[in-house]
Structures are given as C-alpha cells and as structure tokens.
RODO-2510 file (C-alpha; in nm, 4 decimals, decimal comma):
residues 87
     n   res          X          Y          Z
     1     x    -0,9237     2,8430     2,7871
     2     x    -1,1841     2,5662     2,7187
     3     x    -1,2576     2,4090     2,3914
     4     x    -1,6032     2,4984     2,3108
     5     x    -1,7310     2,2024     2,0902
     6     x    -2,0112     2,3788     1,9364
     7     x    -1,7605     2,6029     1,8196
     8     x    -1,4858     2,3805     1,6613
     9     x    -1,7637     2,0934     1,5377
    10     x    -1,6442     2,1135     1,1903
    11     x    -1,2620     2,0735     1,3267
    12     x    -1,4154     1,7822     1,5301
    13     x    -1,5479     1,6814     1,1926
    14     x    -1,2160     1,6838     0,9919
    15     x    -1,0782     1,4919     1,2972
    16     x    -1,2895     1,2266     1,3070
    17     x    -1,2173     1,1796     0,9469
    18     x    -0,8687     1,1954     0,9571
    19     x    -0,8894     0,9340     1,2405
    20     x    -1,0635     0,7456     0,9935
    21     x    -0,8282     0,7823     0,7106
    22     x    -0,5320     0,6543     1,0037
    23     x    -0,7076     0,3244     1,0432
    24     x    -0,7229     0,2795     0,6360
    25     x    -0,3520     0,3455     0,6334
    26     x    -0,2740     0,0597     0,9400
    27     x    -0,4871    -0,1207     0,6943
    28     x    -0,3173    -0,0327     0,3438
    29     x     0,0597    -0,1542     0,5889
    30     x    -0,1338    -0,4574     0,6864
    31     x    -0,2177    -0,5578     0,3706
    32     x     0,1343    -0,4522     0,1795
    33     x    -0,0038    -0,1806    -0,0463
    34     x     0,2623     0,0376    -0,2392
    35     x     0,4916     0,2538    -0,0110
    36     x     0,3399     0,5524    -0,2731
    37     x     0,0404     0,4717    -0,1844
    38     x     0,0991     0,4981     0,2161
    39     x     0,2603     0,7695     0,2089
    40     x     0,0397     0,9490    -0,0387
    41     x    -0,2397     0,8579     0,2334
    42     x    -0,0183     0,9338     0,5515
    43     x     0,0336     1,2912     0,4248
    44     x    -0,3397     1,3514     0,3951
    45     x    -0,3849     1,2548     0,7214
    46     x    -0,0760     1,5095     0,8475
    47     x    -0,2337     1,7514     0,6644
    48     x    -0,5942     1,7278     0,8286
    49     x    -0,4126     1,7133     1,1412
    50     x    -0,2483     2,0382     1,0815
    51     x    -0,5466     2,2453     0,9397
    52     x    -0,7170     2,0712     1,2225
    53     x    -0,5093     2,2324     1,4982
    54     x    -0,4932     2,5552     1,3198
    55     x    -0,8544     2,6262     1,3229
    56     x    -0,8420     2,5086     1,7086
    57     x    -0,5817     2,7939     1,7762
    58     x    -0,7563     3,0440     1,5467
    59     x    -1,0945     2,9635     1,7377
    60     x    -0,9097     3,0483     2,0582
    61     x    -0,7541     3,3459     1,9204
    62     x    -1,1410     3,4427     1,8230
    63     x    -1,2351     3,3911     2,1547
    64     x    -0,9939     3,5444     2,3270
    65     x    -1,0341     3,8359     2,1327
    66     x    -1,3976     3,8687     2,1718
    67     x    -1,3340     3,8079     2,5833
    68     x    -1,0737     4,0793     2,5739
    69     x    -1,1217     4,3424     2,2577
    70     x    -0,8550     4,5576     2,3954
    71     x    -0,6080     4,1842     2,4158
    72     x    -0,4151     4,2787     2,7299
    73     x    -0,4970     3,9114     2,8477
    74     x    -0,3229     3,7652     2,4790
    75     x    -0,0158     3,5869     2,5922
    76     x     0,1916     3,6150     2,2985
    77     x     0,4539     3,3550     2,3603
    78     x     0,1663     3,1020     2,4449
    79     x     0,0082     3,1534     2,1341
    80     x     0,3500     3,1322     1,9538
    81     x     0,4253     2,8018     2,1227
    82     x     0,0741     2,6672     2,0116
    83     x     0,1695     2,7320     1,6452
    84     x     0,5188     2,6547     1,6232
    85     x     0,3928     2,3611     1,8304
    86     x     0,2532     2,2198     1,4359
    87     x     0,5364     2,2301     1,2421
***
C-alpha cells in the first residue's frame, strides 16, 4: 500500500522535526556538550521516530480497513512485522 501524504502530513510534520532535533544533537557531539545532555536529546528524537512510525502503520491499518471492511485482505503477520519492526 502507498503512503498517502495528505494523510500522514502531521507524521511528516513530527519527522521533519525530529530530523531537525538529529542535526542539533551532531551539533551538541560537535561541540562537547554533556553526555546527559545528548542523550537526553537522542531519546527525544527515538521517541518521535517511534510515534512517528506508529501513526504510519495505524494510517495503513485505517486504510486498509476502510478498502476492505470485512479485512480478508489484512495480512496479519505483515502487520506484526511492521510493529515489532519498532522496538
């Protein structure tokens, strides 16, 4: 299935920013800022990475559903993949 980008443009949003918040912690390294504060930064850009690819799958899981109400086109152990795919 296709990413609509109309349909994930806050995702795209929270992606963009987390891209963002990558190139301040090159930066923060560059410049010898405290290890806290790296890593402090590094998991706030894991986490918007996650919750980013979550609402990808969950939009495809919409979509799919709407496509096929009765799901006999779901592939479970796709959509298992996808999210064990984030951990």
């Amino acid at each position: 299935m296709e990413i609509d980008p109309q349909a994930v443009k806050p995702t795209l949003t929270r992606l963009k920013r987390a891209n963002g918040q990558l190139q301040a912690v090159i930066r923060m390294i560059e410049e010898g800022r405290s290890c806290e504060d790296v890593i402090t930064q590094i998991a706030a850009v894991s986490t918007a990475i996650d919750r980013a690819g979550l609402a990808i799958i969950a939009q495809s899981m919409h979509e799919c559903i709407r496509q096929d109400p009765d799901g006999e086109s779901l592939d479970a152990k796709k959509l298992e993949k996808m999210f064990l795919s984030l951990r």
